[in-house]
N, C-alpha and C positions, 0 to 999 in steps of 0.2 A: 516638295512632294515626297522625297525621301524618308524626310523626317517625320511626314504625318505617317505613311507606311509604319516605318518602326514603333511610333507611338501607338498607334492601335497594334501591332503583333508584341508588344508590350503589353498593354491594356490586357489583350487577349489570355497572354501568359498567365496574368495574374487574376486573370477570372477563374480561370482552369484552375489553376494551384488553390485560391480559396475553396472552390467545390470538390478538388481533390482531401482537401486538408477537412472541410467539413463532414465530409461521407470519410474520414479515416477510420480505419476496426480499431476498437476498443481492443488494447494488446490484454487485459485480463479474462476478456471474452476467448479470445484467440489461445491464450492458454489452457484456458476451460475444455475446448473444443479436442485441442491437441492431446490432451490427457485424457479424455474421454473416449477418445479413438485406441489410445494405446491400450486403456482398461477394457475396451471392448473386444480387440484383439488377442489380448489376454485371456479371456473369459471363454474366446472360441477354440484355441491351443489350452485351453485349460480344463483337457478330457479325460485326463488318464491321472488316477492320484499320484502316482510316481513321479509325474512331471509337474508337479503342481506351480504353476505360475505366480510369484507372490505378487505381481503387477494387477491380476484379477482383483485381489481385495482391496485395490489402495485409494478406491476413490472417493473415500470420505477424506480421507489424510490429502488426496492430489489438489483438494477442494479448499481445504485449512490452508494448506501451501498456499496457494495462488493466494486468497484473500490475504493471508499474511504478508505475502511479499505485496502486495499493495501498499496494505495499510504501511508498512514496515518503509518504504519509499516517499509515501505520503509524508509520514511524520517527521524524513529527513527535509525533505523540500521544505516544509509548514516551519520548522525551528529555524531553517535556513532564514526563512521570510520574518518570524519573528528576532532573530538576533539585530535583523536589519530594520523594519518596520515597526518595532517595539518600542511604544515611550517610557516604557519602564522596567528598570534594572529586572528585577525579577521576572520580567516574562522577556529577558533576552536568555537571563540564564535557566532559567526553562527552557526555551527554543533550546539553546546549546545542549544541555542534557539529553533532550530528546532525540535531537542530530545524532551525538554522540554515540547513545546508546544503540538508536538502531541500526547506527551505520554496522556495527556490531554485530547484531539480532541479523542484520541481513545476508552477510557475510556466510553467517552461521548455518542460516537458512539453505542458502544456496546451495551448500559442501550437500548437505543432509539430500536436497531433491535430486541435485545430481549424482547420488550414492543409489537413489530409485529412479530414478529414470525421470522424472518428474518435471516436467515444463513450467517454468515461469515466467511471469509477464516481464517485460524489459524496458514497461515504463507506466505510468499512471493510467489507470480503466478513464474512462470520462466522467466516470459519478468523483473521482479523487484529482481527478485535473478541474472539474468545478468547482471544488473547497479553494484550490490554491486560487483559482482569478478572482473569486469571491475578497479572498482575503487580502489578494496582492491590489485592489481599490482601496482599501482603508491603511489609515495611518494614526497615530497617535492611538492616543486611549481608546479610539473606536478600535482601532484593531485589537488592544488588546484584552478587548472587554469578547468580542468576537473571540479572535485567538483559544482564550483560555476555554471559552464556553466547548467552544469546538471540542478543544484535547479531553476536557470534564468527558462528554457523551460518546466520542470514539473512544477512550479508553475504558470505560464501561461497557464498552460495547465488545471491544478487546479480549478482556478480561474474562469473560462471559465464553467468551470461542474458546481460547485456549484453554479454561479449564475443562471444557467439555471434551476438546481432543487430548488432553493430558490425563483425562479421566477411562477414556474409551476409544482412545483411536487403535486402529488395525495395525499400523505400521508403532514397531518400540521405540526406531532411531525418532522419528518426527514428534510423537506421541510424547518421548521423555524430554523433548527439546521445547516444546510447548510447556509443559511442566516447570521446566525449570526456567524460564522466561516471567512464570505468574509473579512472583516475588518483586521482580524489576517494574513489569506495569504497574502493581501494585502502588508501588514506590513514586510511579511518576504521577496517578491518578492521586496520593495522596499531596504530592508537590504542587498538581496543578489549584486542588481543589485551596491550597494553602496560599498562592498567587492569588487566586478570586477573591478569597477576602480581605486580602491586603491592598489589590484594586479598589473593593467596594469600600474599605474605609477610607479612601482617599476621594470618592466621589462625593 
């Protein structure tokens, strides 16, 4: 009798924690929100030119942040999985480059948001924790035929944002740090694209 008791307040525990863990907030939403509160706040203290709040202008920059430090998280995870899941040399040392790099890119990032006040997410949005279980099911060449495609269209994608906020962004620290990061995507977008065809001639 004991035993069935704890089996079911077992059972129970672990219903709970799934529908806990399913209904979990999206931590890149949650930083969205946070920042959006501080720049609204900003905006309202921000009546007299004397005191000009430079928090009021930053939410095209609070915006680039957050999806940065996503992607920037993602692509550590993603090489992590490719060094490991990868059947082939070149897309481990891909994976490793990319780890590498953004552990970096991240690092960077972070000094830069918390110099403005800037919230960031503290772990993957759900649309970037579904890239990784997508990718963490395949192994061998499927993964890496997946893998690469992946990094190809998120680093174009990349690429695309930060020139845009290295072009026009509000804030100079975030704005110049995106700029000088273009070079390095660059660099990995032309690496990956270089793994792809070295995959496909081997198919």
């Amino acid at each position: 009798m004991k035993n069935s008791v704890l089996a079911i307040f077992g059972l129970s525990f672990l219903l709970l924690f799934s529908s806990c863990a399913s209904n979990g907030t999206d931590s890149k939403k949650e930083a969205e929100k946070i920042n959006e509160a501080k720049v609204d706040r900003a905006r309202s203290a921000d009546t007299v030119p004397e005191t000009h709040n430079a928090m009021a202008d930053l939410k095209p920059d609070a915006d680039f942040a957050v999806s940065a430090a996503d992607g920037g998280m993602l692509e550590v995870q993603l090489g992590q999985l490719a060094k490991k899941n990868g059947a082939s040399g070149i897309i481990k040392s891909l994976g490793d480059m990319m780890e590498r790099d953004h552990n970096v890119a991240n690092k960077e990032l972070k000094k830069s948001a918390n110099d403005k006040n800037i919230t960031l997410p503290d772990a993957l949005s759900a649309k970037s924790q579904k890239k990784v279980q997508e990718l963490t099911s395949k192994k061998g060449t499927e993964f890496d035929n997946a893998y690469v495609d992946l990094m190809i269209s998120d680093l174009k994608d990349a690429i695309e944002d930060f020139r845009k906020e290295g072009a026009s962004g509000n804030d100079t620290q975030i704005s110049a740090w995106a700029k000088d990061k273009i070079p390095t995507l660059e660099h990995h977008l032309m690496m990956a694209e270089q793994a792809k065809k070295a995959i496909d001639k081997k198919d």
